[in-house]
C-alpha positions in Angstrom: 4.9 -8.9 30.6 8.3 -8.7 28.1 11.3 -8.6 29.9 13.3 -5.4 29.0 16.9 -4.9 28.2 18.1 -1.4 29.5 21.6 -1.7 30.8 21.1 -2.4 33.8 17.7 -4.9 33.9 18.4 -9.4 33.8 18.1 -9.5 30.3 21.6 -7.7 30.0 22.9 -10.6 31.2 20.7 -13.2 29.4 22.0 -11.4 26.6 25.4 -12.7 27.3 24.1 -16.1 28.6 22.8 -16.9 25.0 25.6 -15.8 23.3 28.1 -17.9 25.3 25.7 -21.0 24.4 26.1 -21.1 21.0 29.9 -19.9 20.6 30.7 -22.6 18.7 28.7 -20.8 15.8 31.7 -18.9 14.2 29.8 -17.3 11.4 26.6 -14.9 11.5 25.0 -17.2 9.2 25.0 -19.7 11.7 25.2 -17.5 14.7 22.4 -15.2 14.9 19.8 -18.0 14.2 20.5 -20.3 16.9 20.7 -17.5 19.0 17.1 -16.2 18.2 15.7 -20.2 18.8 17.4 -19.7 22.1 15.9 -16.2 23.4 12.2 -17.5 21.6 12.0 -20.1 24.2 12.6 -18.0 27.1 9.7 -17.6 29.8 8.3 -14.9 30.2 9.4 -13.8 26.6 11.5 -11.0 26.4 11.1 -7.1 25.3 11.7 -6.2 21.4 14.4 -4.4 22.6 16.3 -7.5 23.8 15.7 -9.1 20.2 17.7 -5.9 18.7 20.1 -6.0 21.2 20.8 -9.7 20.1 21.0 -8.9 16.8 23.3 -5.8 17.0 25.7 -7.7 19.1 26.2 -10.3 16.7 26.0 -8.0 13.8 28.9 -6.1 15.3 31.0 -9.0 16.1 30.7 -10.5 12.4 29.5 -7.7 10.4 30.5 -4.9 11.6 30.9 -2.6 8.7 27.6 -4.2 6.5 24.8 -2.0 5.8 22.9 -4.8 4.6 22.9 -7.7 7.4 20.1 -9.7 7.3 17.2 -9.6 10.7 15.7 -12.8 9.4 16.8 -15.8 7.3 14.5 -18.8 6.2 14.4 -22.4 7.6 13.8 -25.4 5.9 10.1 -25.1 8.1 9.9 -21.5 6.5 10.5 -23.0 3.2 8.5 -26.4 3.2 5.3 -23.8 3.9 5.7 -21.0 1.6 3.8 -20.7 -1.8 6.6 -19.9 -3.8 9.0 -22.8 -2.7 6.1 -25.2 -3.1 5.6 -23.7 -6.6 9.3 -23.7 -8.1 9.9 -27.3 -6.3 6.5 -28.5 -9.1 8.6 -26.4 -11.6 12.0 -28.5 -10.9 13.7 -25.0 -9.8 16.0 -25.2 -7.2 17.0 -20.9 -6.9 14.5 -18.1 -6.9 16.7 -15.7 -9.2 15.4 -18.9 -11.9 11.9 -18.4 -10.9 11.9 -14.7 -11.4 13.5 -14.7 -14.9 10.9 -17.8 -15.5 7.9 -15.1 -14.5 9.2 -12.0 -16.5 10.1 -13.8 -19.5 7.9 -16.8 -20.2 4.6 -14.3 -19.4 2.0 -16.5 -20.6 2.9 -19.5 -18.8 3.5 -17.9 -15.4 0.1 -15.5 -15.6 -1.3 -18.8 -16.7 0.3 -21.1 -13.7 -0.8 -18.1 -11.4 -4.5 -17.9 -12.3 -4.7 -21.5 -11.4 -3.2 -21.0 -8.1 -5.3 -18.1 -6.9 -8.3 -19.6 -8.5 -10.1 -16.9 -11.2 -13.4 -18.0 -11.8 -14.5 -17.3 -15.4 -18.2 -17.4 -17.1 -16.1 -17.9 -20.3 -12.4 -18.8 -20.5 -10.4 -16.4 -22.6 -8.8 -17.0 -26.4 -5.5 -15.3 -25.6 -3.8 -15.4 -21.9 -2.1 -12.1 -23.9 -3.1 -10.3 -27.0 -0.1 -8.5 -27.4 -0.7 -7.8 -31.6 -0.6 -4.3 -31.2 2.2 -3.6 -29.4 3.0 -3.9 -26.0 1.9 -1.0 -25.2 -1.5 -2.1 -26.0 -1.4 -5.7 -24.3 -4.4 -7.0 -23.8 -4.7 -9.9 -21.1 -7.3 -12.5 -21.0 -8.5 -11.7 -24.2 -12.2 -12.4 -25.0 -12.8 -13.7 -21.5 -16.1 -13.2 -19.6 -16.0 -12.9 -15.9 -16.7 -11.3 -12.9 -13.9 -10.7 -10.9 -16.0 -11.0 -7.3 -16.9 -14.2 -7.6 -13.1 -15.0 -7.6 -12.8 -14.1 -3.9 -16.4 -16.5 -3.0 -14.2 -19.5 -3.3 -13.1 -20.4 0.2 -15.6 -22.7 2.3 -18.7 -20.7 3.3 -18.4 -20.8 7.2 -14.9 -20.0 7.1 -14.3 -16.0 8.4 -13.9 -13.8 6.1 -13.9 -11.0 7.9 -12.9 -10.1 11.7 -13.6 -6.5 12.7 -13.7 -4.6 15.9 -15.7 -0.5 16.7 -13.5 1.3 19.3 -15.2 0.3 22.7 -16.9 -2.8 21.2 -16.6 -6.5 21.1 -14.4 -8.3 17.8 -17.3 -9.4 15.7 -16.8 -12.4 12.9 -18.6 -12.4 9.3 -18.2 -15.3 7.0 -17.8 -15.7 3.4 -21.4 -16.5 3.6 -22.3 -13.9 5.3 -20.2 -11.2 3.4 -22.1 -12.5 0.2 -25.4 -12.0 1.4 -24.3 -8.3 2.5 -22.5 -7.5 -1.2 -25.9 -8.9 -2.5 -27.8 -6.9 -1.0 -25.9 -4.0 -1.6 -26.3 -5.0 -5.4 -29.6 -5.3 -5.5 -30.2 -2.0 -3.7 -28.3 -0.5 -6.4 -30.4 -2.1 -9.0 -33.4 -1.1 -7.6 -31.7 2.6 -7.5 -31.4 2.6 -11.1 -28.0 2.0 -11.8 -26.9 0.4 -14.7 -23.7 -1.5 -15.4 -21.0 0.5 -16.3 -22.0 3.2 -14.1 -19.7 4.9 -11.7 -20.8 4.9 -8.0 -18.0 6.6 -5.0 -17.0 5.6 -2.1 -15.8 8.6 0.6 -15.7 5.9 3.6 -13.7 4.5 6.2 -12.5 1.0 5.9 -15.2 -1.2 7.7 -16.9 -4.2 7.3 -19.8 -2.3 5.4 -17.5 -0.8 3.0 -16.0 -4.1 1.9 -19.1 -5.2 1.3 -20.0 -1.5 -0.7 -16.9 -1.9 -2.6 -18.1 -5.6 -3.9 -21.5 -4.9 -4.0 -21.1 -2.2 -7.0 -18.4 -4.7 -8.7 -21.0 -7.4 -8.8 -23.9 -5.2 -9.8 -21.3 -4.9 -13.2 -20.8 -0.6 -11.5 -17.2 0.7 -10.9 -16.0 2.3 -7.6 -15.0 5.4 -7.2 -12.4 5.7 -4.5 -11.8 8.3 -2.7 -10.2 8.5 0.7 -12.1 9.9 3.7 -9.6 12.2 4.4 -9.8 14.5 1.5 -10.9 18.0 2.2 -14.1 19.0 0.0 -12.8 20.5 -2.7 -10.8 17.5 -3.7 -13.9 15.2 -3.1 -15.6 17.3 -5.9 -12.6 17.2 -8.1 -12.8 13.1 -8.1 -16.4 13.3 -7.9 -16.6 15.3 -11.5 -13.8 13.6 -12.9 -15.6 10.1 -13.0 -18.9 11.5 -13.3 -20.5 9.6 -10.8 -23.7 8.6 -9.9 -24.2 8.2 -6.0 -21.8 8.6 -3.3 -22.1 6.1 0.1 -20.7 7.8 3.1 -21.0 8.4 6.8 -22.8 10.4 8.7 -19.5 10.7 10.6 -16.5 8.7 11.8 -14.6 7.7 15.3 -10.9 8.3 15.3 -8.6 8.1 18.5 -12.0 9.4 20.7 -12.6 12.1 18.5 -16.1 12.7 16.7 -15.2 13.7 12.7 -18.3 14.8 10.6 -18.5 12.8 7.5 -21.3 13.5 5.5 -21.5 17.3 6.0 -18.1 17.6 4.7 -19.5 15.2 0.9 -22.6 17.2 1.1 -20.2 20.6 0.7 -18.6 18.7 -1.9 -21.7 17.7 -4.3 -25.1 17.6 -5.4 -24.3 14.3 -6.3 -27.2 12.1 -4.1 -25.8 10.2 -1.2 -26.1 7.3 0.7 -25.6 7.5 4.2 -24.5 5.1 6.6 -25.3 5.5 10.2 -21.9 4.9 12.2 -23.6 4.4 15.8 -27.4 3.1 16.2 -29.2 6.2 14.6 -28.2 8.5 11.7 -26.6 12.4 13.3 -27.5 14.5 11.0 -30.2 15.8 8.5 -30.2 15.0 5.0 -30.7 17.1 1.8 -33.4 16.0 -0.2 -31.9 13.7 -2.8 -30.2 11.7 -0.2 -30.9 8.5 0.9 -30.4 6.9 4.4 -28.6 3.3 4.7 -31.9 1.9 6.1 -33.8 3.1 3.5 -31.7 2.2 0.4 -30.0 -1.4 2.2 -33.0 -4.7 -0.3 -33.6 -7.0 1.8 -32.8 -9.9 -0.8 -29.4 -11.5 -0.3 -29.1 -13.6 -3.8 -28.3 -11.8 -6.6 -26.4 -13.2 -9.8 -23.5 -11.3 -10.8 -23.6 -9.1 -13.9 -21.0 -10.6 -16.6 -18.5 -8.8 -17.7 -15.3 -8.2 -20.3 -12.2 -8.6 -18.9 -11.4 -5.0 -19.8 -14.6 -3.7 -18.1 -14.2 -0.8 -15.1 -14.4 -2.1 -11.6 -12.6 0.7 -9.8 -11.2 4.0 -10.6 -8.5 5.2 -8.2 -6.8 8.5 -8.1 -2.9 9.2 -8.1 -1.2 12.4 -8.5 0.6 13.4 -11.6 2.9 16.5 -12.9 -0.4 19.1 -13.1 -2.7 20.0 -10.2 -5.7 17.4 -11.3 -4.8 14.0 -10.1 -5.1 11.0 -12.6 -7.9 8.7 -12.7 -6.8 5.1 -13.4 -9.4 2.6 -13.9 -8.2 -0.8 -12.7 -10.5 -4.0 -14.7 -11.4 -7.4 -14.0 -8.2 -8.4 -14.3 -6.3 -6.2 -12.4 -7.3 -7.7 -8.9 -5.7 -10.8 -10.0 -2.0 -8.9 -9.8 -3.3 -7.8 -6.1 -4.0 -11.6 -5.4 -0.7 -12.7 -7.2 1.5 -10.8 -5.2 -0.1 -11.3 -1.9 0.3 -15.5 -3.1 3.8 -15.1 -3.7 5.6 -12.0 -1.6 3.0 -12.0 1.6 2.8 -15.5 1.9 -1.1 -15.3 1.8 -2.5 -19.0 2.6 -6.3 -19.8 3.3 -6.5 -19.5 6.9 -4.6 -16.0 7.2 -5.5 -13.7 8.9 -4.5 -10.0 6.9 -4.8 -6.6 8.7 -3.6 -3.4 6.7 -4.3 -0.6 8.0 -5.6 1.5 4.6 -8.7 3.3 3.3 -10.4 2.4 -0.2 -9.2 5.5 -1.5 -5.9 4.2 -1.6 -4.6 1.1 -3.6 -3.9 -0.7 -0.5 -7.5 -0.7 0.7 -8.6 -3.1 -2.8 -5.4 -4.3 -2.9 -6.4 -6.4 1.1 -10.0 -7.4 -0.3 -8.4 -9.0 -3.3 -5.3 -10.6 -1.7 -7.2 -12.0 0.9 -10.4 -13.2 -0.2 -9.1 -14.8 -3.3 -6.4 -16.6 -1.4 -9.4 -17.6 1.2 -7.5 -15.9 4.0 -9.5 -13.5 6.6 -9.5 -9.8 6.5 -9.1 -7.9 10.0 -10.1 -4.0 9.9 -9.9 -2.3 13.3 -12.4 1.1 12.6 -10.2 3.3 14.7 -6.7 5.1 14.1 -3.9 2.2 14.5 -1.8 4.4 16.4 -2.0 3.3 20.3 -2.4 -0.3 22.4 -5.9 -0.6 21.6 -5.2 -1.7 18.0 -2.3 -3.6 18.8 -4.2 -5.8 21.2 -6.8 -6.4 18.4 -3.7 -8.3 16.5 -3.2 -10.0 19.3 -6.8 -11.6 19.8 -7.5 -12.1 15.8 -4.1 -13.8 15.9 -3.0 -12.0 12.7 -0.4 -13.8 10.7 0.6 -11.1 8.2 0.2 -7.1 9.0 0.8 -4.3 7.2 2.3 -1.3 7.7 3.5 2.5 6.7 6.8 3.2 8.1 5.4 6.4 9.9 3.3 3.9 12.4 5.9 2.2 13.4 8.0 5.1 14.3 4.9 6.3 16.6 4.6 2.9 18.0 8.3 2.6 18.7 8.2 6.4 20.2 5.3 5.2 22.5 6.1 1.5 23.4 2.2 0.8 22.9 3.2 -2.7 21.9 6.3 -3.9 23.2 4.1 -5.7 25.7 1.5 -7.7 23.5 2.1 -11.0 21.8 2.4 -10.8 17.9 3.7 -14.3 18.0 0.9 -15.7 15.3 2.4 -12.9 12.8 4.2 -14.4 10.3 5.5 -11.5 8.0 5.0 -8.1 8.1 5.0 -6.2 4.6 5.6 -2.3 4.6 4.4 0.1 1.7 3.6 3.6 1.1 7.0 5.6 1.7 10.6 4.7 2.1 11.7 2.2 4.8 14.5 3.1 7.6 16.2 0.7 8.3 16.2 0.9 12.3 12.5 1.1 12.2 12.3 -1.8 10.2 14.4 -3.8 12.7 12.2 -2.8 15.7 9.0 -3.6 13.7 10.6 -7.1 13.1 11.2 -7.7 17.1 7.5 -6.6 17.6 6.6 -10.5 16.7 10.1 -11.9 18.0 12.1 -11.2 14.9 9.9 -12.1 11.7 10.7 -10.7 8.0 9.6 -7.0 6.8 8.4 -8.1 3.1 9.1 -4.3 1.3 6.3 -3.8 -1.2 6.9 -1.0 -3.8 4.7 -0.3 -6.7 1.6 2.0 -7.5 -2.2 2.5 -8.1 -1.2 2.2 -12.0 0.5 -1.2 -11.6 -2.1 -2.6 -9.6 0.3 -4.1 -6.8 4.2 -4.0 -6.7 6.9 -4.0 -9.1 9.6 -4.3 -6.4 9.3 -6.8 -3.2 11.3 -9.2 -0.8 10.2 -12.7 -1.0 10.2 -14.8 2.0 12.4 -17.7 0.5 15.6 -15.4 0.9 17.1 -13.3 3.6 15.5 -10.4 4.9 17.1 -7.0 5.3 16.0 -4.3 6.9 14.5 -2.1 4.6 15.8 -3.5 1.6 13.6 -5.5 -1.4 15.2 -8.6 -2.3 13.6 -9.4 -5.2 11.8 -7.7 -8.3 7.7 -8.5 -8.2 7.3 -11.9 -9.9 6.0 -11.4 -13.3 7.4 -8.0 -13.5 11.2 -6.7 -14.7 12.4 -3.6 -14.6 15.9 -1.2 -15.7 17.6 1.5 -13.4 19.0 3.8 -16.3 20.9 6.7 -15.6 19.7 11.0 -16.4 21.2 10.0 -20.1 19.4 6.8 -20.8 22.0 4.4 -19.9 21.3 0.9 -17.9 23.1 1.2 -14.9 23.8 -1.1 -12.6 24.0 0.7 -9.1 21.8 3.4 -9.1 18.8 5.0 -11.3 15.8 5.8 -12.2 13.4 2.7 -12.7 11.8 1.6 -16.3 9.5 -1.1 -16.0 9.6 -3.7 -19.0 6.3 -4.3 -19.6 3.4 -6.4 -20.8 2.2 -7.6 -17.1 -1.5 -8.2 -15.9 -2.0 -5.5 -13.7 -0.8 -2.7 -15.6 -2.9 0.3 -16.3 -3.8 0.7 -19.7 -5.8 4.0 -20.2 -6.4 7.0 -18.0 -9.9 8.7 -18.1 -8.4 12.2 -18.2 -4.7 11.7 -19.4 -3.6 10.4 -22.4 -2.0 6.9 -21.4 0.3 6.5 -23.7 1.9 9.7 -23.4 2.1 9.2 -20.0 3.6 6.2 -19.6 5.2 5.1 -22.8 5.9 8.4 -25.1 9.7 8.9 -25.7 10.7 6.4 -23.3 14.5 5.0 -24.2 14.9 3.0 -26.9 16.8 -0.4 -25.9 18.0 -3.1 -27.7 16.3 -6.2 -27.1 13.4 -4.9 -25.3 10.5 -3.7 -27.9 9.3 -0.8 -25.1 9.7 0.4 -21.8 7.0 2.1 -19.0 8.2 5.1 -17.0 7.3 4.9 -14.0 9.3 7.6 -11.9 10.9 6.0 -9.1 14.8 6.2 -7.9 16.2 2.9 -6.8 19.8 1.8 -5.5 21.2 -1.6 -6.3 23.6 -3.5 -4.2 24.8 -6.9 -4.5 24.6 -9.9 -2.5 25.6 -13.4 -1.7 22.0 -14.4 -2.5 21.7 -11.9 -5.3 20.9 -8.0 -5.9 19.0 -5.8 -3.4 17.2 -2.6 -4.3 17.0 0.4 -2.2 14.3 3.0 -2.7 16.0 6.2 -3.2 12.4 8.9 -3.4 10.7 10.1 -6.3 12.9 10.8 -9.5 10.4 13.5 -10.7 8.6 16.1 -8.9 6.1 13.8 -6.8 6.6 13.5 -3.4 5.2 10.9 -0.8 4.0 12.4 2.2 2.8 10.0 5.3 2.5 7.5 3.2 0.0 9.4 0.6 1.6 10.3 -3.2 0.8 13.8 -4.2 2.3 16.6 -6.8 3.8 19.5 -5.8 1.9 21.3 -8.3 -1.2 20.5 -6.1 0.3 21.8 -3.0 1.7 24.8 -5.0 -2.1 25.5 -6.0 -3.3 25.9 -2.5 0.4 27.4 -1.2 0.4 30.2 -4.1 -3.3 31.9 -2.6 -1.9 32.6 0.7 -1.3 35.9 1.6 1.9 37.3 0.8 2.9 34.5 -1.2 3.7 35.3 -5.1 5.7 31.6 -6.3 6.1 28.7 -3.9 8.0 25.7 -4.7 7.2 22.2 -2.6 9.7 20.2 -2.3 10.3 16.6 0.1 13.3 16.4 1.9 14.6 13.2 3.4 16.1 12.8 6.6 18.5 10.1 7.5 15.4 8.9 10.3 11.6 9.4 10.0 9.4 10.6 6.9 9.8 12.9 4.1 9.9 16.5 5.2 7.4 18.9 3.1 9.5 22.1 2.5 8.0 25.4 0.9 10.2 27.7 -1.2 8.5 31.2 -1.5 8.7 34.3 -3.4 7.3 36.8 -1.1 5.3 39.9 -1.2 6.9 41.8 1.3 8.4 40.7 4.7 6.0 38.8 7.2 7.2 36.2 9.9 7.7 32.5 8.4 6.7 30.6 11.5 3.2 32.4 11.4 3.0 31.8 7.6 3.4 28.1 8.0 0.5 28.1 9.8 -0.8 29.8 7.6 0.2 27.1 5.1 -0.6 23.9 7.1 -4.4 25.8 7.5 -4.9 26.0 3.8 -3.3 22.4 3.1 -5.9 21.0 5.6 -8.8 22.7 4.6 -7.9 22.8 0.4 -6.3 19.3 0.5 -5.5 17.1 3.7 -5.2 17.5 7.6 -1.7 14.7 6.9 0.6 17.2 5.3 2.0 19.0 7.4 4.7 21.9 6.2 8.0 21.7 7.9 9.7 24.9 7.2 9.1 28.1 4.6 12.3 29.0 3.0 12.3 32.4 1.6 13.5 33.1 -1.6 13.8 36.1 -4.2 13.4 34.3 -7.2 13.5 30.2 -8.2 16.1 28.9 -9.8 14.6 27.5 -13.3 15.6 25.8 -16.6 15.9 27.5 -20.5 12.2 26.5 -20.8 11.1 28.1 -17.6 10.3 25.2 -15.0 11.4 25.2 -11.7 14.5 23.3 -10.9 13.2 21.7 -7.7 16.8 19.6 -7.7 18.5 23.0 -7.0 16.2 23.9 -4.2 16.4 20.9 -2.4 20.3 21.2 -2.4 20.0 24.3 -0.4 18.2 22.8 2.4 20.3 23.5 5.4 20.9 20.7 7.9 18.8 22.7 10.1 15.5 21.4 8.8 15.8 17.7 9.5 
């Protein structure tokens, strides 16, 4: 077991014994690392707690007044085995700030260099890298190329694992590349034999599990597109996605397991859709009784493993995802053949990703991230670890432990329960290598703790969206790692902070991505792309055409260059527990409960912990506010999500709005008392 550091325990004074053996260190450059190698070989290895205790010491005594100290700084072992070094030393480039420029500016030749090193396979090799002859706006990468995008991630060894998994209660099972390619096979043929024809959209409303990754390539190989949706959705926004991409079949659950409890599945798609369904049996026999157009695993599951890919466009559908806009409807973005290799980039470079990895996330395929870990992985050759319970308590913790995962992901909110609990201060995370964090903004103390979880490793910040296909703001693990901080724009990817008047600014702004870049979305099946993204963005000189994208960012120099801060949403999306969504869709629900006329949703930020969900409301007549958010949350889990949860309902008489009538959600949220954090 971890020693622990309270006040009073031994390791108050091993915290001083370590320090006194490496006094001759006079800088925190030099000090804090030799003082880590000293408490890493202590036996038995001390608590997080002791690691953080190390670091704030020396922080203190050298840094006392810097926000932005780094937790973690490379070695020359850290460097000798990272992707990035290896690449820039075959480029002749000595700093990363080179590299990057090199990525954003020479586009064709990095995309190029990083195809090779993830290893597309193509059925023909494209004209163009980039067609770019009709603006940027309407780049076109890979040009002419025929492909299909699954048969990029079969390239590692056959016996090597491809996937660990572990059922609450249940041994860790192993499946091999081999083995995956026989299930996705199979699942292709079934849908062949179903009557599906390439092009045609088939959903996904499942937890992630080893059958789903094998779904989710199954219908990419059959030449189908995914539709993704998460397994938490309510039924009404199940149908929503289900009509928006007009699909053909859904594959679910009879139910799920999360943290001991029984949650029905299937009943809650069958409320959803006519739509048929195929349903997967989560213990030995299927729980429930199906309609008549649906179709039981055992039943639809060919038993013929080969199957030949179909072949496809670059351009062609594999996936279409869901992210919430400005209007209630959420927009569907397809993602292509190409757009998987942005996933696998990114992992290469900011993750680390190395054949032999072993990659846990814990995610859903209704959410980027869930794709984004089959592509990063497979097509680096690394190993995918899902745990199929909630990754909340000491049970999923352990399961890092025994698949000796190297890099794990994380949303902030996870960590804070895991820090509240101290469910893994007594495990060994020592394989882990990096951790990456995504899905809402970092704190910095919870980033440190994370960090001492695997006896002080780096927290690679990953920032991006379902429409870029991966990040557009990251940390690299060839620089030093601050807590919460990204070091380093995505490689491949640039982007402007510009101030409410269209001015670059240099400390703090909303962020214009300068596009072309594989990955980016390039329509949107029920939103006009381009005025979405690219109508009446500022006019610069030098650069032919910005993307809005919507975020707030904070800049801060460096000795080893700038550092971004993520500063929330700049519009009127908020990111709650990890999951984007419009007000306007929690307004819809919000504005039929009884007495409310208007409601406003707005996120509030504390200094610690996730964004707050606070409701402005115009009411009816007079009624108690704590019973009417409970009112609130009700309707939010039943119309929309059990995750958000309403912190407070301010009353209001009337919202403060602009000439043209919109609601000035700025103005609200600068009348949130300090009450509500």
């Amino acid at each position: 077991m971890a020693q622990s550091s309270s006040p009073n325990s031994p390791t108050s004074s091993l915290v001083l014994e370590i320090e006194s053996s490496v006094k001759n260190r006079l800088d925190f450059r030099s000090r804090w690392p030799e003082l880590l190698k000293q408490a890493r070989r202590i036996q038995p290895p001390v608590a997080p707690d002791t690691y953080i205790d190390l670091w704030e010491r020396c922080r203190d005594q050298f840094q006392p007044d810097d926000p932005l100290t780094p937790i973690w700084f490379p070695n020359n072992k850290d460097l000798e085995k990272s992707n990035l070094h290896q690449w820039m030393r075959e480029l002749g480039m000595a700093e990363f700030a080179e590299f990057h420029q090199w990525t954003a500016s020479s586009r064709v030749a990095f995309w190029t260099g990083a195809i090779e090193k993830v290893g597309v396979k193509f059925n023909q090799e494209p004209e163009n890298v980039l067609n770019d002859e009709k603006g940027t706006a309407n780049a076109i990468w890979l040009d002419q190329a025929r492909l299909n995008i699954v048969e990029s991630c079969f390239l590692a060894p056959p016996t090597d694992v491809a996937i660990l998994f572990q059922k609450p209660g249940h041994p860790i099972q192993r499946q091999t590349y081999q083995e995956l390619r026989a299930r996705a096979n199979r699942v292709a043929n079934s849908l062949v034999k179903a009557g599906c024809e390439p092009g045609e959209a088939i959903a996904v409303v499942m937890p992630m599990t080893a059958w789903s990754v094998a779904i989710y390539l199954g219908i990419i190989l059959a030449g189908c597109s995914v539709v993704s949706i998460a397994d938490s959705f309510a039924a009404p926004e199940i149908s929503t996605r289900l009509t928006i991409s007009n699909a053909k079949f859904v594959f679910t659950y009879d139910h799920q397991k999360r943290a001991g409890k029984k949650l029905p599945l299937y009943s809650k798609v069958a409320t959803s859709t006519d739509i048929p369904a195929i349903v997967l049996n989560a213990e030995v026999n299927l729980d429930c009784k199906l309609r008549s157009q649906d179709i039981s695993w055992i039943d639809f599951l060919a038993a013929e493993s080969e199957f030949d890919s179909v072949d496809c466009a670059s351009g062609d559908t594999i996936n279409i995802l869901f992210s919430s806009g400005t209007t209630g409807e959420p927009k569907a973005i397809p993602w292509n053949h190409t757009t998987p290799i942005k996933c696998a980039v990114d992992g290469f470079c900011h993750q680390n990703i190395q054949p032999g990895d072993v990659c846990a996330w814990p995610t859903n395929l209704g959410w980027m991230m869930g794709p984004w870990l089959i592509f990063a992985s497979l097509m680096n050759k690394a190993t995918i670890a899902l745990f199929e319970d909630a990754p909340t308590g000491s049970e999923f913790g352990t399961f890092i432990q025994e698949t000796e995962v190297t890099m794990l992901g994380v949303v902030p909110t996870i960590v804070k329960a895991w820090e509240a609990s101290g469910c893994m201060n007594d495990l060994d995370w020592s394989n882990i290598k990096c951790f990456s964090s995504t899905g809402e903004s970092s704190q910095a103390n919870t980033m440190v703790f994370l960090s001492a979880l695997a006896n002080i490793k780096p927290v690679i910040e990953y920032c991006g969206g379902t429409e870029i296909g991966g990040g557009y703001v990251s940390s690299v693990n060839i620089l030093p790692n601050i807590p919460a901080a990204f070091n380093s724009p995505a490689v491949g990817l640039n982007f402007l902070l510009l101030d409410p008047i269209d001015h670059q600014v240099s400390e703090q702004g909303e962020v214009f991505l300068i596009p072309p870049s594989i990955g980016l979305s390039d329509r949107l099946i029920n939103r006009d792309h381009f005025e979405t993204y690219y109508a009446q963005t500022p006019k610069l000189k030098d650069i032919p055409q910005l993307r809005r994208h919507g975020d707030y960012f904070r800049k801060f120099p460096t000795a080893n260059g700038p550092v971004f801060e993520a500063g929330g949403r700049a519009d009127d999306t908020m990111n709650l527990g990890g999951i984007k969504i419009s007000s306007a869709e929690i307004e819809r629900v919000l504005n039929q409960v009884e007495p409310v006329i208007e409601s406003a949703a707005v996120s509030y930020s504390p200094l610690e912990g996730p964004d707050q969900l606070i409701i402005f409301a115009v009411l009816g007549r007079e009624t108690d506010a704590s019973q009417l958010q409970k009112t609130m949350n009700q309707a939010l889990k039943t119309e929309l999500n059990p995750l958000f949860k309403v912190h407070s309902v301010e009353p209001v008489s009337a919202m403060p709005r602009t000439a043209s009538g919109k609601v000035m959600r700025r103005k609200l949220r600068d009348q949130i008392a300090p009450e509500t954090n």
